[in-house]
Backbone as a printed PyTorch tensor [residue, N CA C, xyz], in Angstrom:
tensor([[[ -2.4670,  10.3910,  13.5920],
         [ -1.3210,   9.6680,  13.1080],
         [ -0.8440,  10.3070,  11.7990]],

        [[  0.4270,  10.4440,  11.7540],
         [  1.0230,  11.1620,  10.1810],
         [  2.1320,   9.8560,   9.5140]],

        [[  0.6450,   9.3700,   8.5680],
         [  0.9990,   8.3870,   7.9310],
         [  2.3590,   8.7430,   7.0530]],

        [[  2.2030,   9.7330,   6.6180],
         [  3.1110,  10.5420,   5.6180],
         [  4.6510,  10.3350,   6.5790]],

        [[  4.8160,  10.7520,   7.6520],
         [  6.2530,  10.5350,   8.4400],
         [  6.3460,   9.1910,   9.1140]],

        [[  5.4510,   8.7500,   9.0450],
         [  5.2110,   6.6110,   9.4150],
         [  6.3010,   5.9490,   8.1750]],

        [[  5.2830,   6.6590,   6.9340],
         [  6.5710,   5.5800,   6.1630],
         [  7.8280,   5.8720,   5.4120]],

        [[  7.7290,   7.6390,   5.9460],
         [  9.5650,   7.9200,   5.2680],
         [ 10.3330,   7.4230,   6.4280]],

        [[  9.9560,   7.3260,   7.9850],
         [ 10.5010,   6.1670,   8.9840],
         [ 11.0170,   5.0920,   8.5800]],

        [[  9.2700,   4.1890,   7.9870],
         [  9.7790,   2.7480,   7.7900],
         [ 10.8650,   2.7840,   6.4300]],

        [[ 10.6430,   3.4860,   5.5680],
         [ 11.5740,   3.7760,   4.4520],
         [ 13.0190,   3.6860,   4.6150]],

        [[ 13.0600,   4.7740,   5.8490],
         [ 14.7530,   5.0850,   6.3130],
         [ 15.3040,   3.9390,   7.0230]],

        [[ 14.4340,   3.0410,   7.8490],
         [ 14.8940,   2.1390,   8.9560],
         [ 15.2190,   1.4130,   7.8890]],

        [[ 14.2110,   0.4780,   6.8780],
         [ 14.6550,  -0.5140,   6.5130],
         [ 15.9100,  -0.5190,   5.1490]],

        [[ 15.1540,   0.9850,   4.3710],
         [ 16.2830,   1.5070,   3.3600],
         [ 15.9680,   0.6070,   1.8170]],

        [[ 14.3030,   0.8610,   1.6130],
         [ 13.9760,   0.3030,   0.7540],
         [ 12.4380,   0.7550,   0.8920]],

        [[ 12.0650,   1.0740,  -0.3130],
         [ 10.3540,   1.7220,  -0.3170],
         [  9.0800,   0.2060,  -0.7340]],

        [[  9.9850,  -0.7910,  -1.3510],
         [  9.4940,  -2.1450,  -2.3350],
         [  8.2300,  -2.7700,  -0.7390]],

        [[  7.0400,  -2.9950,  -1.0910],
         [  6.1610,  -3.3730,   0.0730],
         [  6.5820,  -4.5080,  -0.2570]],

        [[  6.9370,  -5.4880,  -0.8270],
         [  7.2740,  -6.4700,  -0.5550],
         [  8.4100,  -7.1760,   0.1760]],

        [[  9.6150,  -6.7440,  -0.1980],
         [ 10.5370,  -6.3280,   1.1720],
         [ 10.4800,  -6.1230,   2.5560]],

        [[  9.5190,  -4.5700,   2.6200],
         [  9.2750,  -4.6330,   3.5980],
         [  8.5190,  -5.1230,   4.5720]],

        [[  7.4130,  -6.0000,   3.7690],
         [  5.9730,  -6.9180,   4.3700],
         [  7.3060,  -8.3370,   5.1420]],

        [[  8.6430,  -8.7920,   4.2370],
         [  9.2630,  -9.6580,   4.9400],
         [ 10.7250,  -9.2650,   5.8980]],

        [[ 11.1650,  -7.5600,   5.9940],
         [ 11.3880,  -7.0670,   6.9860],
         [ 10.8530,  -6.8970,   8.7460]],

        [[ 10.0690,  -7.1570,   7.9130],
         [  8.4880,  -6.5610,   9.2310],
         [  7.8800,  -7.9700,  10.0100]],

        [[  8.0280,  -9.0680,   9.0090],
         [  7.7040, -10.7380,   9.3720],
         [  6.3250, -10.5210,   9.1380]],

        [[  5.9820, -10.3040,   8.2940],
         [  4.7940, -10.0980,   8.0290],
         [  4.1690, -10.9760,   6.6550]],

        [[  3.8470, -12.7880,   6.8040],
         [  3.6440, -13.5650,   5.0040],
         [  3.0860, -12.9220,   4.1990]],

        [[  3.8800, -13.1520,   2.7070],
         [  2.8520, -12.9400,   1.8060],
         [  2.5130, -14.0720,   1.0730]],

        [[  1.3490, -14.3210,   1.0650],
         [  0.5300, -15.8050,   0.3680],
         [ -0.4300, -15.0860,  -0.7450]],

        [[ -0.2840, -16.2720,  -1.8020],
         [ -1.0850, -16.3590,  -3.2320],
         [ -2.0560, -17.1070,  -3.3490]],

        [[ -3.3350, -16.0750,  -3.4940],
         [ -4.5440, -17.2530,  -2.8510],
         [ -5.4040, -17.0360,  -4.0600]],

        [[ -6.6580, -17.3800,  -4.4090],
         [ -7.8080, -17.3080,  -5.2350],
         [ -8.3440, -16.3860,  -3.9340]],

        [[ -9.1050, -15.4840,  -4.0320],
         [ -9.6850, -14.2350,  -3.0570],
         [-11.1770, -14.2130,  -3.4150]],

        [[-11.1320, -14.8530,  -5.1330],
         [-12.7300, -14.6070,  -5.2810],
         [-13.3210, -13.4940,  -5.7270]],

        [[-11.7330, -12.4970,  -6.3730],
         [-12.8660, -11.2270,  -6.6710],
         [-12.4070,  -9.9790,  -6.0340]],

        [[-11.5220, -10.3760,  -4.6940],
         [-10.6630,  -9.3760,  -3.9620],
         [ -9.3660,  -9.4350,  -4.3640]],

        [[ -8.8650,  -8.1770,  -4.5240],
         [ -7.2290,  -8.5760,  -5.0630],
         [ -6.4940,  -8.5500,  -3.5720]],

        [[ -7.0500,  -8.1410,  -2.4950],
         [ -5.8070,  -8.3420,  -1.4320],
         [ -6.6730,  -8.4860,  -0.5130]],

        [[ -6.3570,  -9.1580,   1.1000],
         [ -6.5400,  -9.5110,   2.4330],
         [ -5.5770,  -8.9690,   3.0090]],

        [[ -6.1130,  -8.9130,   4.3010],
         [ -5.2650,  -8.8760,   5.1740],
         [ -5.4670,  -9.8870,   6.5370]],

        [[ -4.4450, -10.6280,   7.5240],
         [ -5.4030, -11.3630,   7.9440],
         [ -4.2410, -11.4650,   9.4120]],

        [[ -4.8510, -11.3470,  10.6410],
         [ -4.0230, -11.8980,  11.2480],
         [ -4.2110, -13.0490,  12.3510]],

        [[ -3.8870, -13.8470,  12.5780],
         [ -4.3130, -15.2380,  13.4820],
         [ -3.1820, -15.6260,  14.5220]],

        [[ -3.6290, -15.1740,  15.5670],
         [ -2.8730, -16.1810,  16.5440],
         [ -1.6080, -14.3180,  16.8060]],

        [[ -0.7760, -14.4700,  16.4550],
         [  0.4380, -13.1500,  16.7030],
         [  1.0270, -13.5010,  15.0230]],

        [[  0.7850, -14.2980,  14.2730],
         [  1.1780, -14.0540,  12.5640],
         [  0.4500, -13.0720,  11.9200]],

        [[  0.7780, -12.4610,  11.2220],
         [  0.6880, -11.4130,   9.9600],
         [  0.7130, -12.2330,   8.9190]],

        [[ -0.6430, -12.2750,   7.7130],
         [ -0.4160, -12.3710,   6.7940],
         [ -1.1910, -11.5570,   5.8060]],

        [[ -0.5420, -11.0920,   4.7480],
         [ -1.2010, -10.5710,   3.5380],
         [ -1.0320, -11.6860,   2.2640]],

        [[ -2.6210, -11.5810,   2.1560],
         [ -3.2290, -12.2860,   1.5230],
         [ -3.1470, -11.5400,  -0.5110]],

        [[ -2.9490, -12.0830,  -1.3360],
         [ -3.1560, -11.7430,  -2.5280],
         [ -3.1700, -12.3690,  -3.8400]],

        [[ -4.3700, -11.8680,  -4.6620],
         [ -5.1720, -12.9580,  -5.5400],
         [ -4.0730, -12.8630,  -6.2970]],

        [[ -3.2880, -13.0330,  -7.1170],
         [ -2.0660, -12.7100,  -8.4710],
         [ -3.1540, -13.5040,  -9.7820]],

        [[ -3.7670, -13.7450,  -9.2710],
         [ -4.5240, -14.4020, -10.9720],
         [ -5.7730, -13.4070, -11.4130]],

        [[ -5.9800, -12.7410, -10.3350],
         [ -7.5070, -11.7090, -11.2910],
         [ -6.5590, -10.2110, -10.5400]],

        [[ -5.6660,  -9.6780,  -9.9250],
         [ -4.9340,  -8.5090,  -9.7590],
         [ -4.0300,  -8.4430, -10.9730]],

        [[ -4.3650,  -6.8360, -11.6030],
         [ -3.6490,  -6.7270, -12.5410],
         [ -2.2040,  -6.4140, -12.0980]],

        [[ -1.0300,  -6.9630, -13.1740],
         [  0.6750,  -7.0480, -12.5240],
         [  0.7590,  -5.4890, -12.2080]],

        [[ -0.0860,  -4.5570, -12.8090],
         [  1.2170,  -3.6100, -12.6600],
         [  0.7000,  -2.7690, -11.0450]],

        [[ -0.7380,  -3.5330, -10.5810],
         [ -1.4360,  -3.4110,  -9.4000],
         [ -0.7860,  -3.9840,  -7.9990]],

        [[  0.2690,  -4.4660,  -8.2800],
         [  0.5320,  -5.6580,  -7.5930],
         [  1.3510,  -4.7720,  -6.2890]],

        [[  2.3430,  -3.9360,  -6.7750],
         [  2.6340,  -3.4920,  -5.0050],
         [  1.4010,  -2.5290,  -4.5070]],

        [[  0.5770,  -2.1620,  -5.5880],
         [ -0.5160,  -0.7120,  -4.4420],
         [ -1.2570,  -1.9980,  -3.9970]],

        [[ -1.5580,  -2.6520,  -4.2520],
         [ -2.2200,  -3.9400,  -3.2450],
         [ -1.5540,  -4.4320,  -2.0930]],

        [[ -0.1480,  -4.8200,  -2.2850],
         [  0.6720,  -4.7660,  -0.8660],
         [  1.0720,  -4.2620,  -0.1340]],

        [[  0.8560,  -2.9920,  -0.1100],
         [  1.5520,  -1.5540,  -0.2480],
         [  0.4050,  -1.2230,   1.1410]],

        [[ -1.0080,  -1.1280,   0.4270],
         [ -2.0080,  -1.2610,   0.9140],
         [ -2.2120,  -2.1680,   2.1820]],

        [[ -2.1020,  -3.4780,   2.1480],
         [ -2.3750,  -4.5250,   3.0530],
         [ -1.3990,  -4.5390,   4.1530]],

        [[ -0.0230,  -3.9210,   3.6770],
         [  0.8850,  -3.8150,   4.5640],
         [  0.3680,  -2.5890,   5.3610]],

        [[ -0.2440,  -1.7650,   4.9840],
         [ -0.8520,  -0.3460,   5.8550],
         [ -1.6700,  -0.8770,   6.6180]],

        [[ -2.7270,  -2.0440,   6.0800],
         [ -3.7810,  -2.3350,   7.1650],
         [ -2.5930,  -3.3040,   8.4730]],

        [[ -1.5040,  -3.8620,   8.0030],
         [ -1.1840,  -5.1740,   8.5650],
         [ -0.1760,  -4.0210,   9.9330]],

        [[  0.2650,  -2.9150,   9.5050],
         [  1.0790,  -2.0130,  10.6760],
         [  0.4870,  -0.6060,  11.3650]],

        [[ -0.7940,  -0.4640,  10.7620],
         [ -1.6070,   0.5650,  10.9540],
         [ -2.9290,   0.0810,  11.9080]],

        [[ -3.3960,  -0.9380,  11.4560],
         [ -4.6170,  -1.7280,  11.9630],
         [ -4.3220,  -3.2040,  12.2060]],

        [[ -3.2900,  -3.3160,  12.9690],
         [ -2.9430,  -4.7090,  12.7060],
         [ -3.9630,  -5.9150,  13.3710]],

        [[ -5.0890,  -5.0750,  14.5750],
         [ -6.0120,  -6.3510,  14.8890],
         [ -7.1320,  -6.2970,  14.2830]],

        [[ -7.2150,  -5.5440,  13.3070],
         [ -8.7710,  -5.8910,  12.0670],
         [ -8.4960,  -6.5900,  11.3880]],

        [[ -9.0420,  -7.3740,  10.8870],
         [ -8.9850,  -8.4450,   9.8130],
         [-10.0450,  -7.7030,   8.9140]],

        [[ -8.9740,  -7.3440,   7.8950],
         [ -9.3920,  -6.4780,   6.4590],
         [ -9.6670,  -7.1870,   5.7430]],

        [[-10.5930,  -6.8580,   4.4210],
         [-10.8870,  -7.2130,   3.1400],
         [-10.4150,  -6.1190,   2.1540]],

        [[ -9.4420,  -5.9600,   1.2540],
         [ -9.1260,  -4.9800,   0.5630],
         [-10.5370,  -4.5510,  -0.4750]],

        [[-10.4640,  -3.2970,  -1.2110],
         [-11.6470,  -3.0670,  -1.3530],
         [-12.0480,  -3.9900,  -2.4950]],

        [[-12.3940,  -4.4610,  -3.6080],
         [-13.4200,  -5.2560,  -4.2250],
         [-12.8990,  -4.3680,  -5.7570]],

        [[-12.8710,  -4.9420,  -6.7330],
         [-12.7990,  -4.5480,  -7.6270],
         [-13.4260,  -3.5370,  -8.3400]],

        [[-14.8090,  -3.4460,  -8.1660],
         [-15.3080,  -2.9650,  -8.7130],
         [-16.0690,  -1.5000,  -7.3180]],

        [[-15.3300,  -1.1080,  -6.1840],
         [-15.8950,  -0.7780,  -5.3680],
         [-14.4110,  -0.0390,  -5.3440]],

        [[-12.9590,   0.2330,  -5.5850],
         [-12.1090,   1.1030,  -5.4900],
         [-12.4690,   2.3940,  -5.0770]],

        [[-12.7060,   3.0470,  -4.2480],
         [-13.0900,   4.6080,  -4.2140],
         [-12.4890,   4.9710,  -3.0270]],

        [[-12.1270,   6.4410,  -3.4080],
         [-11.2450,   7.3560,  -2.5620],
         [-12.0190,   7.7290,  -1.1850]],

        [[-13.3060,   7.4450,  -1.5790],
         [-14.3090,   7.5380,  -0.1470],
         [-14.4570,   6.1450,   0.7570]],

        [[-13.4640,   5.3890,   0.5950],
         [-13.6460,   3.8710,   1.4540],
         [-13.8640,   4.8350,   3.2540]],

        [[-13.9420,   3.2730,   3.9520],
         [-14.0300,   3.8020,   5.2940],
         [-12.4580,   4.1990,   5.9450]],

        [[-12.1520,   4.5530,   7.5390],
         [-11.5690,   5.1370,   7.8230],
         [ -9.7690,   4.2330,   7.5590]],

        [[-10.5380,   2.7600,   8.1320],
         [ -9.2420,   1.7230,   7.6180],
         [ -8.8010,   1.8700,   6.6330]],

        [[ -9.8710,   1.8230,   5.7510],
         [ -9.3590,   1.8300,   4.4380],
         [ -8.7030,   3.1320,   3.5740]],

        [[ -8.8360,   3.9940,   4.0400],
         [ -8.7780,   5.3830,   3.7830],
         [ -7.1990,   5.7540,   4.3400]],

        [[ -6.8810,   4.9900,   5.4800],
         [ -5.9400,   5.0330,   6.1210],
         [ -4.5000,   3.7510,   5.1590]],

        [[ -5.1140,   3.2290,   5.1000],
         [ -4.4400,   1.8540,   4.3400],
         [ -3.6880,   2.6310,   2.7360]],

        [[ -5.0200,   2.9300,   2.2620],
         [ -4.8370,   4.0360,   0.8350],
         [ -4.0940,   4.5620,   0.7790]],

        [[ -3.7630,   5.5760,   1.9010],
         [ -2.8500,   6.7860,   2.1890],
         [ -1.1630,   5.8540,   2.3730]],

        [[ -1.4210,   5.1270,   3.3170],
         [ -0.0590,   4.6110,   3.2880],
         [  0.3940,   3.7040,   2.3260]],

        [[  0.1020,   3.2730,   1.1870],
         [  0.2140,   2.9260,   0.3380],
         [  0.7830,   3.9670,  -0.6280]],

        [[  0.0860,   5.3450,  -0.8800],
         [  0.5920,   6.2900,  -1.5160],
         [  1.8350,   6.8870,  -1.0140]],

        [[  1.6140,   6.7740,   0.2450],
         [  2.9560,   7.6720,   0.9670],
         [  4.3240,   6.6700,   0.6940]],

        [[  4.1510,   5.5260,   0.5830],
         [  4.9980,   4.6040,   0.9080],
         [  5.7070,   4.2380,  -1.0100]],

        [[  4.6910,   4.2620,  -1.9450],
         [  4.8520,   4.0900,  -3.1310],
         [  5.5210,   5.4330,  -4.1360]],

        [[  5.1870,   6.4750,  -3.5050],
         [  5.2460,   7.7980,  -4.3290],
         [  6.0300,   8.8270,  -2.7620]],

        [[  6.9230,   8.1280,  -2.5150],
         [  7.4360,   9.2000,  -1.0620],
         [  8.5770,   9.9470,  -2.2000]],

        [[  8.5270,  10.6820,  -0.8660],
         [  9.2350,  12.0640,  -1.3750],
         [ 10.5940,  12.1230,  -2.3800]],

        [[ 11.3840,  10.8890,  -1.5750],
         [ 13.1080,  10.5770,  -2.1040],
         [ 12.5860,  10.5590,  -3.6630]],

        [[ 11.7170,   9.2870,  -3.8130],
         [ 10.9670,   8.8820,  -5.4170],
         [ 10.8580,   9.5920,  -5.9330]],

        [[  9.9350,  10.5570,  -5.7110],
         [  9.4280,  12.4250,  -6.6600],
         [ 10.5570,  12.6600,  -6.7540]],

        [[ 11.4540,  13.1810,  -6.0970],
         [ 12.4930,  14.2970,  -5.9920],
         [ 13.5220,  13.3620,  -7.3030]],

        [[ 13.5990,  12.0550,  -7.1020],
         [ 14.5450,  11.5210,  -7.9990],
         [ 14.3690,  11.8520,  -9.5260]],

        [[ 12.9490,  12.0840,  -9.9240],
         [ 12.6320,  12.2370, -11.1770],
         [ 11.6940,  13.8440, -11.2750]],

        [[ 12.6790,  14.8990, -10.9960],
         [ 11.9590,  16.3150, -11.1470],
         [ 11.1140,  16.4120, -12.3470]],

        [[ 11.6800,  15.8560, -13.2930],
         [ 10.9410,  16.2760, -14.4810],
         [  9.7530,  15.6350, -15.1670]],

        [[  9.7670,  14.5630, -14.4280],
         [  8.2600,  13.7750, -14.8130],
         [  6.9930,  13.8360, -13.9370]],

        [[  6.1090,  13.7010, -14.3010],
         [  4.6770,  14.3220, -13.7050],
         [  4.1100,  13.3080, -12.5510]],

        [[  3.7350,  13.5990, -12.2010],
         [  3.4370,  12.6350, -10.9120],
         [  2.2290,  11.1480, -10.7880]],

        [[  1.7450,  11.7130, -12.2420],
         [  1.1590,  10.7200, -12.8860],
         [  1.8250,   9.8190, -13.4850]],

        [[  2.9690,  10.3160, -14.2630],
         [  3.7250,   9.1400, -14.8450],
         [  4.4710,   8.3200, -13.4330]],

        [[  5.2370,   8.7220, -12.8090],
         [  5.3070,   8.2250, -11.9740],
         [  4.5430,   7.1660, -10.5880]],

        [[  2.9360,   7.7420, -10.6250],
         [  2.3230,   6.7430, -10.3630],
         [  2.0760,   5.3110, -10.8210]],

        [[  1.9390,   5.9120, -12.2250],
         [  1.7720,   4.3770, -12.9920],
         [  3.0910,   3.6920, -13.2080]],

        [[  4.5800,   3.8970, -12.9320],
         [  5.2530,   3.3270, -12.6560],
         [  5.3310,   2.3350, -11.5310]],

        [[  4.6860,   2.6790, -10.3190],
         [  4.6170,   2.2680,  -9.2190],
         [  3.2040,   1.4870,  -8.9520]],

        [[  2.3960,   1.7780,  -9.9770],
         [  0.9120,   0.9490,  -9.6260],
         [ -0.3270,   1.2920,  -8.7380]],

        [[ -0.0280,   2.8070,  -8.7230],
         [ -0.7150,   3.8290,  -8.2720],
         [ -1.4910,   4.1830,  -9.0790]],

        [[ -3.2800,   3.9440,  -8.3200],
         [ -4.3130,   4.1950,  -9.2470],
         [ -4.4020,   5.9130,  -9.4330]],

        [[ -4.6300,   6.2770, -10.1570],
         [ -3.8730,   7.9150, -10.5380],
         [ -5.5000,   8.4650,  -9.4930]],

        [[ -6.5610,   7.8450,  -9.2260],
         [ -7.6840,   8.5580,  -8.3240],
         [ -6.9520,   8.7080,  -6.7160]],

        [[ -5.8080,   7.8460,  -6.7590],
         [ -5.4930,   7.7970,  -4.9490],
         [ -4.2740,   9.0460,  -4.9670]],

        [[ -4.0870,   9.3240,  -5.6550],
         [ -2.8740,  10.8400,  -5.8460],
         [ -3.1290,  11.9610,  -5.3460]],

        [[ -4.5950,  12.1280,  -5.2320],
         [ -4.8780,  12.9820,  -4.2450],
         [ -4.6570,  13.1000,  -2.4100]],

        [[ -4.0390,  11.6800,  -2.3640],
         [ -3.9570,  11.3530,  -1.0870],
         [ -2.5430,  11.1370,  -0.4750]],

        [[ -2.0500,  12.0040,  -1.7060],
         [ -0.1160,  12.0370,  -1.4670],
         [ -0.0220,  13.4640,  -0.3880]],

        [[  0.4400,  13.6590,   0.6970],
         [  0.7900,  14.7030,   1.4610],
         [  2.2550,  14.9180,   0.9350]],

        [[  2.3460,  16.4920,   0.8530],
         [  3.4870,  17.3320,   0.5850],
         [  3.7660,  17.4810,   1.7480]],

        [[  5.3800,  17.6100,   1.5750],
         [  6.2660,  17.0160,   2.7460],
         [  6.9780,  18.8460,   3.1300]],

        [[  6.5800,  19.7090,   2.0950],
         [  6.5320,  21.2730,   2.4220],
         [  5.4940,  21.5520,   2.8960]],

        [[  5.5470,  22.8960,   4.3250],
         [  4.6400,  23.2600,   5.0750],
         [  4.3840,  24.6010,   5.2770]]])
């Protein structure tokens, strides 16, 4: 699967990169829960989609790579019922869901139109605009071949 052309797709169809938008393009809830320690879920019951997310222990500027994320598990893996990773357990080595989730989160937060809009700033600054943990940047695919 080329997550990387999955979400300059969903990008172009819906004409907006914001995971939150697109989590209610897609019909997909987003609910504000106590998680306990997890900043995001993913959950699906019955044929509903919901992403789940703590907003009281997720830091704000975390808040779309968490949806960003859950929306990857919720259109990528949509019959696992995910646990986003754990606070203190973030790593670029998660399993394959999660690894997969990561990626589309980056692809979807830091896509190409985004870079190209701001040539002159580093791709770090630009992550942390977007709430991109600067360890998942390695998991941005260049869209030159």
């Amino acid at each position: 699967m080329d997550v990387h052309r999955e979400a300059a797709a969903l990008i172009c169809r819906h004409k907006t990169d914001d995971p939150f938008r697109l989590a209610a393009y897609t019909h997909i809830r987003i609910i504000y829960a106590d998680l306990g320690g997890k900043f995001g879920n993913y959950l699906k019951y019955k044929r509903s989609k919901f992403i789940i997310i703590d907003d009281t222990r997720t830091p704000e500027a975390l808040l779309p790579f968490v949806c960003a994320h859950e929306l990857g598990h919720a259109l990528f893996t949509p019959d696992d019922n995910t646990q986003w990773l754990k606070t203190y357990t973030m790593s670029i080595n998660a399993d394959r869901v999660e690894c997969l989730a990561n990626q589309f989160a980056v692809e979807l937060l830091l896509n190409d139109d985004y870079l190209a809009a701001y040539p002159d700033a580093s791709i770090y600054t630009l992550a942390d605009c977007r709430g991109v943990p600067h360890r998942f940047i390695p998991l941005k695919k260049s869209s030159k071949k």
